[in-house]
C-alpha positions in Angstrom: 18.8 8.1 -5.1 17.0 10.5 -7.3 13.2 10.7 -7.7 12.9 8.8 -11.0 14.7 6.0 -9.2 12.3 6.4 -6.2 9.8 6.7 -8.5 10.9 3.5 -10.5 11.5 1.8 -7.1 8.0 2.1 -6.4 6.9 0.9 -10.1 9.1 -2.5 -9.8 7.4 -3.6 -6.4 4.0 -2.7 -7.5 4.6 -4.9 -10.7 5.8 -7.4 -7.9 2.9 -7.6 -5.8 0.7 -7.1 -8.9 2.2 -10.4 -10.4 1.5 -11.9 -7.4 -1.9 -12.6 -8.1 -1.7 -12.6 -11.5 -4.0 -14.9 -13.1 -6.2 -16.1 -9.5 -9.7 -16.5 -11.0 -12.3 -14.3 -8.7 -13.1 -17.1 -6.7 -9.6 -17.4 -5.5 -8.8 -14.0 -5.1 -11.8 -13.8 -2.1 -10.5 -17.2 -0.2 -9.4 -16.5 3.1 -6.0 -17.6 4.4 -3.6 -15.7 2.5 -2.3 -13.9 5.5 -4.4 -14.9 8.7 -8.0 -13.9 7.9 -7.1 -12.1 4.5 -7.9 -13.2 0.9 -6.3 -11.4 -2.1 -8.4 -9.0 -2.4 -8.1 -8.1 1.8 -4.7 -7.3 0.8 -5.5 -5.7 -2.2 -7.5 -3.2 0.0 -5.0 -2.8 2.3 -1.9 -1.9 0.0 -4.3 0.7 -1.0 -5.3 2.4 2.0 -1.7 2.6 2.7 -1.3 4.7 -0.4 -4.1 6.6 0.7 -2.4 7.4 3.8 0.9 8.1 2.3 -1.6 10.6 0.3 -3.2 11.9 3.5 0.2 12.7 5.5 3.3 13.1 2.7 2.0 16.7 1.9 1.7 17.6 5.6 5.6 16.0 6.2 6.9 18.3 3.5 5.1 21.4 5.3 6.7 20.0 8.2 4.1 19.0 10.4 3.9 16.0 12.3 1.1 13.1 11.1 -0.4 12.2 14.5 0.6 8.9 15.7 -1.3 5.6 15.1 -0.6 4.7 18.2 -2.7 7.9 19.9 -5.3 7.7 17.1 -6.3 4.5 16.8 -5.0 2.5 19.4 -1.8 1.1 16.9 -1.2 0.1 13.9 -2.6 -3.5 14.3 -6.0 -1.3 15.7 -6.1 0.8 12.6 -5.5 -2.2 10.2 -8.1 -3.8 12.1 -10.8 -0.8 11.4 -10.2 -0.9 7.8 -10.2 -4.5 7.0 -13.5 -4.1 8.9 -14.4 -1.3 7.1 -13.5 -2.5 3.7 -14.1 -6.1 3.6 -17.3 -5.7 2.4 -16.6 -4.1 -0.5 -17.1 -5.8 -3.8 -14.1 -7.2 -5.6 -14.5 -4.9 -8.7 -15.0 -1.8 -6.4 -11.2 -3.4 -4.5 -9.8 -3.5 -8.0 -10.7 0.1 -8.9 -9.7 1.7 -5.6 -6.3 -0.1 -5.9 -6.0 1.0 -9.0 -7.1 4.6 -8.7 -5.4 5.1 -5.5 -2.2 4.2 -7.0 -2.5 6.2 -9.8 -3.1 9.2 -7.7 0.1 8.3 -5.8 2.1 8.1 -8.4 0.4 11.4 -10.4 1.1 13.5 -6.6 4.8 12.2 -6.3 6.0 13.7 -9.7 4.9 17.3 -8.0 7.2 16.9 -5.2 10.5 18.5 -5.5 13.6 16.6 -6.4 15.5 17.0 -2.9 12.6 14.8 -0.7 14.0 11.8 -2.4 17.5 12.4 -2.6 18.5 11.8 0.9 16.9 9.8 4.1 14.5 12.4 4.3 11.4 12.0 6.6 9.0 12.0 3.3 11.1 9.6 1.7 11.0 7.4 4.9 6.9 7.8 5.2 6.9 7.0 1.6 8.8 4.0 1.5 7.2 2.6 5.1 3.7 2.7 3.0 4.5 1.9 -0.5 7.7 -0.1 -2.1 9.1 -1.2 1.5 5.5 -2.4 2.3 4.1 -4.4 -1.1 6.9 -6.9 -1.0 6.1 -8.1 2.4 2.9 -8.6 0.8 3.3 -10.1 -2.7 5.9 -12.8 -1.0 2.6 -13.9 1.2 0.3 -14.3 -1.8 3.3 -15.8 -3.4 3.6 -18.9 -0.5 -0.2 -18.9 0.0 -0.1 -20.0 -4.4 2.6 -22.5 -3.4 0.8 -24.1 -0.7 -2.9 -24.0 -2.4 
């Protein structure tokens, strides 16, 4: 793959999970159950704090360094999750919308800076990158997707 189709990769599952919840009047998007404990907009937040991580650690993989592990950090991945759903489930749907926007945006904007070669091979960037973005929102968008069916 080259970077445009990495890059358009990334579009087409974002349109996915973005279609997802398409249409969900507010009400719906904030109803627990989706996955576990999460509404729409839990995993809304989530997607994005992914992306902010990607943000966080894909410069310091293409300097080479090492993004410490979740696992030393935080306890795991599950213990990390766990912070920010605590941390952000307060947050107002609107404020949810704009961060997943924005964060996106600024995803996408830093990826067309980074040279060609990171996504033409199995590269550790291109790894981190898919692990947090397009190999991530389709896991999501298929729950949201059954939760619809079943509601």
């Amino acid at each position: 793959m080259n970077k445009q189709q990495v890059l358009d990769k990334l579009e087409q599952a974002w349109q996915d999970f973005s279609e997802s919840y398409a249409g969900l009047p507010d009400e719906k998007m904030l109803e627990p159950g989706v996955t576990e404990d999460w509404s729409v907009k839990d995993l809304m937040a989530h997607v994005s704090w992914w992306e902010e991580e990607s943000l966080k650690h894909l410069p310091h993989i293409l300097q080479g360094v090492h993004p410490p592990r979740y696992s030393v950090t935080y306890g795991g991945i599950d213990a990390f999750n766990a912070l920010m759903t605590e941390l952000k489930h307060g947050y107002p749907l609107d404020e949810v919308r704009r961060q997943h926007t924005e964060s996106h945006r600024k995803l996408v904007e830093y990826l067309q800076t980074v040279p060609e070669e990171q996504f033409t091979s199995e590269t550790r960037f291109r790894h981190r990158l898919k692990a947090d973005t397009y190999g991530h929102y389709p896991i999501h968008a298929q729950a949201i997707r059954e939760w619809r069916t079943r509601a």
